[in-house]
LUMRO-200347 format. One record per residue (C-alpha): residue number from 1; residue in three letters; x, y, z. Coordinates in steps of 0.5 Angstrom, whole numbers, padded with zeros to 4 digits. Example, Ala and Ser with C-alpha at 12.3 -4.5 7.8 and 13.67 -1.06 7.14 Angstrom:
// residues 2
fifi num:1, residu:Ala, u:0025, v:-0009, w:0016
fifi num:2, residu:Ser, u:0027, v:-0002, w:0014
END
This chain:
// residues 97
fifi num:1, residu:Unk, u:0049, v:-0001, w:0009
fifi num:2, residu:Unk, u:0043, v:0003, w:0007
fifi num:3, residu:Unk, u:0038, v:0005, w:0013
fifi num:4, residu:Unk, u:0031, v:0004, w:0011
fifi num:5, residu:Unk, u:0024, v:0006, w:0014
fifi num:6, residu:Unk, u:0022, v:-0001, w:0012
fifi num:7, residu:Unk, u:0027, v:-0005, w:0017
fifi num:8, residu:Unk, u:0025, v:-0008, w:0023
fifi num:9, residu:Unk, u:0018, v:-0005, w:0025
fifi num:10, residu:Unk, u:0014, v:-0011, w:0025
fifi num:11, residu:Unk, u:0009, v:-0016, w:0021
fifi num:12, residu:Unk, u:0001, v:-0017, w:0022
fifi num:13, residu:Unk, u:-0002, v:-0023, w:0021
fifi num:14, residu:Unk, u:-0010, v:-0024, w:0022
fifi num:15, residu:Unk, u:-0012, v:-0031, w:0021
fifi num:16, residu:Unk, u:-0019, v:-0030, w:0021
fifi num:17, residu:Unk, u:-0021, v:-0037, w:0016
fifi num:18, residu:Unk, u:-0024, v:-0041, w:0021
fifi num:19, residu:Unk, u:-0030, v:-0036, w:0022
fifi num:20, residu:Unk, u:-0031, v:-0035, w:0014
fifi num:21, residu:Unk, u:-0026, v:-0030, w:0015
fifi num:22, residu:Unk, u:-0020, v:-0029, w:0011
fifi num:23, residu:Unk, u:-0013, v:-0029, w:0012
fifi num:24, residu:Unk, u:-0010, v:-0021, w:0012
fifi num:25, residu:Unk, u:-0002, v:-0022, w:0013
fifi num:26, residu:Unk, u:0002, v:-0015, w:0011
fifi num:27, residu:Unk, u:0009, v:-0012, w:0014
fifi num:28, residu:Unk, u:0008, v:-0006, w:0020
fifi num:29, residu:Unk, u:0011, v:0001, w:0021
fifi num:30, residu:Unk, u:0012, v:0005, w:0026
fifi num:31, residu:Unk, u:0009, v:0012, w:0026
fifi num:32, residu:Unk, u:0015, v:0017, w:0027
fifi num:33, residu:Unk, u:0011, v:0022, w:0031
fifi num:34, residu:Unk, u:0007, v:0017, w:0035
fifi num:35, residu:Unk, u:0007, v:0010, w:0038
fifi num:36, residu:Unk, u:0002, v:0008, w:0033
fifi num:37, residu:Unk, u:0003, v:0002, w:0028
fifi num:38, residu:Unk, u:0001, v:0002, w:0021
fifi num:39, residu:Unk, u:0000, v:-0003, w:0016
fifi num:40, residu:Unk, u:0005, v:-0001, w:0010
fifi num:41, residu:Unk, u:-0001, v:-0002, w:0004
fifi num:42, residu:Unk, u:-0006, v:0002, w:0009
fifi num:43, residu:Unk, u:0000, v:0008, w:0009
fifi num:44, residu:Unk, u:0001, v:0008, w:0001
fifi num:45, residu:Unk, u:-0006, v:0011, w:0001
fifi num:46, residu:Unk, u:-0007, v:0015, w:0008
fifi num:47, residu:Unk, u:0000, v:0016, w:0011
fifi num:48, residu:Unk, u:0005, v:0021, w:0010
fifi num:49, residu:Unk, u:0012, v:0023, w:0011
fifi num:50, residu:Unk, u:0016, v:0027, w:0015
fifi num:51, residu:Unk, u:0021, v:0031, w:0011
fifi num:52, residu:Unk, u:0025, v:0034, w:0018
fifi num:53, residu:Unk, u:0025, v:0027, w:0021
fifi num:54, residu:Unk, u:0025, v:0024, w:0015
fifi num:55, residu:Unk, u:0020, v:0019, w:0018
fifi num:56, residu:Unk, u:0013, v:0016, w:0016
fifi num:57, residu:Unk, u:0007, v:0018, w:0020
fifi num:58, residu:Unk, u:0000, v:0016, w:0020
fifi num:59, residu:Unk, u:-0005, v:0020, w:0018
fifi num:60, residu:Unk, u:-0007, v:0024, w:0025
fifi num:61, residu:Unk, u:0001, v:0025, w:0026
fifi num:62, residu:Unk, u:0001, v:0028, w:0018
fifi num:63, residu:Unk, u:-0004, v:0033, w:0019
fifi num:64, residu:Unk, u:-0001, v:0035, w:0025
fifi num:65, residu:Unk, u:0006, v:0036, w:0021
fifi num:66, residu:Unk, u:0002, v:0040, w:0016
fifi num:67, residu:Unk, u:-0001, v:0044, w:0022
fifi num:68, residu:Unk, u:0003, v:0045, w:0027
fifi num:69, residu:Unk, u:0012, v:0042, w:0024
fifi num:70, residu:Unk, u:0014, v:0036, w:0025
fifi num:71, residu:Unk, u:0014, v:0036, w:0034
fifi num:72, residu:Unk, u:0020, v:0030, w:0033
fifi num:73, residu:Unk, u:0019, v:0023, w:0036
fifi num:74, residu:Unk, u:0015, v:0022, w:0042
fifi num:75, residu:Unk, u:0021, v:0019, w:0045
fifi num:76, residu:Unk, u:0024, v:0025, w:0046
fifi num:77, residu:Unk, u:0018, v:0030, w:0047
fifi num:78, residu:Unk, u:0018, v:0025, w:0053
fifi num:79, residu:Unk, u:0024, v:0027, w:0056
fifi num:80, residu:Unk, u:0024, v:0033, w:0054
fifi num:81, residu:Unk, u:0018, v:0033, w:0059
fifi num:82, residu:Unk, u:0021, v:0029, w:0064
fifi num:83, residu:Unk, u:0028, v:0034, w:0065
fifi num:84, residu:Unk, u:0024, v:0040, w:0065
fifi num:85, residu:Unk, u:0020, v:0037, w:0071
fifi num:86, residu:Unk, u:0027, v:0035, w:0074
fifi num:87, residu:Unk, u:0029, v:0042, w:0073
fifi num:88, residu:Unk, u:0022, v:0045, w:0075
fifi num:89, residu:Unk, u:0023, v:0041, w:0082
fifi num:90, residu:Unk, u:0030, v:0043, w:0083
fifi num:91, residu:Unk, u:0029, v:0050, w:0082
fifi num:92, residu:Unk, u:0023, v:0051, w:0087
fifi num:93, residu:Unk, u:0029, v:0047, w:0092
fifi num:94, residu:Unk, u:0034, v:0052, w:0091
fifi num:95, residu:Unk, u:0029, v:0058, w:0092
fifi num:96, residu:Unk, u:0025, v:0054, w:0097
fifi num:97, residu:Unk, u:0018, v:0054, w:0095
END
């Protein structure tokens, strides 16, 4: 079975009718480098893709990619910065500062 990147993100559901609005229904993504959720019609037209990852990115994320490389998900930034923290904390214990 094939993984896509259109599985299992979420769907968006605004039913604004009874003000005189309208009813928005769309399928979400996740962002690959951020928490953010994106509507997929609103990523067809301003969102972007990750080839390193090979993950779909909102706009903040795609301009940072074209910056900067792809940073990886935010998951692993998040634990990269806790273990360095950890290491940082039991090097000052074994040095006794």
């Amino acid at each position: 079975m094939s993984k896509s990147i259109f599985n299992g993100a979420g769907y968006f559901k605004n039913d604004d009718t009874a003000s005189g609005g309208k009813l928005v229904e769309d399928d979400l993504l996740g962002c690959g480098h951020c928490p953010k959720p994106m509507k997929k019609h609103e990523w067809r037209e301003h969102g972007g893709m990750c080839f390193v990852c090979q993950q779909p990115l909102c706009p903040h994320c795609t301009a940072r990619a074209l910056k900067f490389g792809c940073e990886g998900p935010e998951i692993k930034r998040i634990e990269q910065a806790v273990n360095d923290q950890y290491r940082q904390q039991q090097n000052e214990k074994i040095l006794g500062i």
